[in-house]
N, C-alpha and C positions, 0 to 999 in steps of 0.2 A: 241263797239258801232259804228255802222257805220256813218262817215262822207259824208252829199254831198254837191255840189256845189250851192247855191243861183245862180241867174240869172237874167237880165234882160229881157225885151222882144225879145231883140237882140241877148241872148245867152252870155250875157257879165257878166264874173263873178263879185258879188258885196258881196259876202261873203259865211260863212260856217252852218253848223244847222244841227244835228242828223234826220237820216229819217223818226222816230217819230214829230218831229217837222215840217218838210218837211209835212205831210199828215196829225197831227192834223186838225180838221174842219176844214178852207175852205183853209188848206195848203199855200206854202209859192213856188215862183217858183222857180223848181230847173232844171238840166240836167237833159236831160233823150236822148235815143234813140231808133229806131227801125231799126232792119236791115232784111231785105228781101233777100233771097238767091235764084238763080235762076238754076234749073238742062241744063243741053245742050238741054233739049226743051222746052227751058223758061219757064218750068213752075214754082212758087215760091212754096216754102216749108213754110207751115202755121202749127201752133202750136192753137192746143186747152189748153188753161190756165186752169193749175190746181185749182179747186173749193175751195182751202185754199188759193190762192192769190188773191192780190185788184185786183179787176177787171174780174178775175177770170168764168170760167165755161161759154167760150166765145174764140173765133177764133179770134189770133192773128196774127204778126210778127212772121217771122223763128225765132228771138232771141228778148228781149227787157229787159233791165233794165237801171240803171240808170249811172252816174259817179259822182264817188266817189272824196273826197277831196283827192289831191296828182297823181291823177287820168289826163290821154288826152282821149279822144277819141277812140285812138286808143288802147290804153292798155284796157283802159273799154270793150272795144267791146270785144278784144281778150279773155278777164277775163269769160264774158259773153256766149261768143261763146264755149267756152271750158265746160263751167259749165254747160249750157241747150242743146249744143247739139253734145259734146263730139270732135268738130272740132273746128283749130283755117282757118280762111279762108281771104284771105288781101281783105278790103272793101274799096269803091266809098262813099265819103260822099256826098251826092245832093245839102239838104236844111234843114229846119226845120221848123216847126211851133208853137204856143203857144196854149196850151188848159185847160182847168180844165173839171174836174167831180167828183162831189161828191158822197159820198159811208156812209153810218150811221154815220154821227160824221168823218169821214175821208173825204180825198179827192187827187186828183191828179191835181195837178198844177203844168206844166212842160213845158219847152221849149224842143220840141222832133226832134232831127237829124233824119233825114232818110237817110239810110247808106246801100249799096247793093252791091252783092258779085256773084261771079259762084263758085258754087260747086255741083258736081254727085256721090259725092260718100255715102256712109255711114252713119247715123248720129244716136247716143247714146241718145234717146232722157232722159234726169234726170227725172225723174217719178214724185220728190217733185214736180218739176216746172209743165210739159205737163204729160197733159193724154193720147193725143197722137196726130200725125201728117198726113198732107194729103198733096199733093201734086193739084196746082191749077195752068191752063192758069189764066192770066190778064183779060181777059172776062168772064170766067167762076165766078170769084171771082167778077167784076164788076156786073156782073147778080144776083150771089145769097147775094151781099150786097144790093141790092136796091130792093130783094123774103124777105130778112131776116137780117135787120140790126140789129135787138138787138142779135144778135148771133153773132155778132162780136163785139171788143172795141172799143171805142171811137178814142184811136189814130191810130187804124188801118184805120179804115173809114176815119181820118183829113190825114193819108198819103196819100190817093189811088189820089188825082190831083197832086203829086211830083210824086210819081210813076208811074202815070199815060205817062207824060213829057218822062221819062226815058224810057219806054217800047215802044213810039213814035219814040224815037231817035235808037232803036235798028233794025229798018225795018220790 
């Protein structure tokens, strides 16, 4: 059974609860994060979420789940990065925000790092997790979230002014 970490709004652990517990109705906040990968022409590598995940059947983060009790950041991400898209790659943590959404009887209530990486090579996408991936500029993505926001997640959308910052600072 999977462990994760409770949270404050801070991101400050305040204890543990199975990920069933975590997303029963109107959920409990825990970690989570999203990491965005960027090719050598910045574009980000975006994942369409498979239609059996919460949230699912909707343009996400290059990678996104949660961290697990016993769990940093770092190992989560790596854990992450290897399962959904067959690369581990060393990440930039930003910032993070706090969001909910609820799903029939479930929900997501998550304190979410945004965590950013360069990588050009290859990627395995896990077929359970993505149906499949595309490759997007920051404008391009800022344009077709504001043609087409329910076609993306909720915490991809609460990233995009932290990633926003970072794609500023890059020239």
């Amino acid at each position: 059974m999977e462990t994760l970490i409770l949270v404050d709004d801070n991101d400050n652990p305040i204890g543990t609860a199975t990920r069933e517990e975590c997303h029963r109705g109107s959920g409990r906040r825990h970690r989570a994060f999203a990491i965005f990968l960027f090719d050598n022409k910045n574009r980000i590598l975006l994942q369409f979420r498979s239609k059996n995940k919460l949230g699912g059947n909707r343009w996400d983060a290059s990678a996104i789940s949660h961290v697990r009790n016993g769990e940093t950041y770092e190992t989560a991400t790596d854990r992450c990065m290897k399962f959904e898209l067959g690369i581990s790659v060393p990440l930039e943590k930003l910032s993070g925000f706090t969001y909910t959404e609820p799903y029939d009887g479930y929900s997501e209530n998550e304190y979410c790092a945004v965590l950013v990486g360069k990588y050009d090579g290859k990627v395995k996408p896990n077929k359970e997790e993505i149906d499949r991936i595309k490759y997007m500029t920051f404008d391009e993505i800022k344009k077709d979230v504001a043609k087409n926001p329910k076609m993306y997640t909720k915490w991809f959308i609460k990233s995009l002014p932290i990633l926003s910052e970072y794609v500023n600072s890059l020239g």
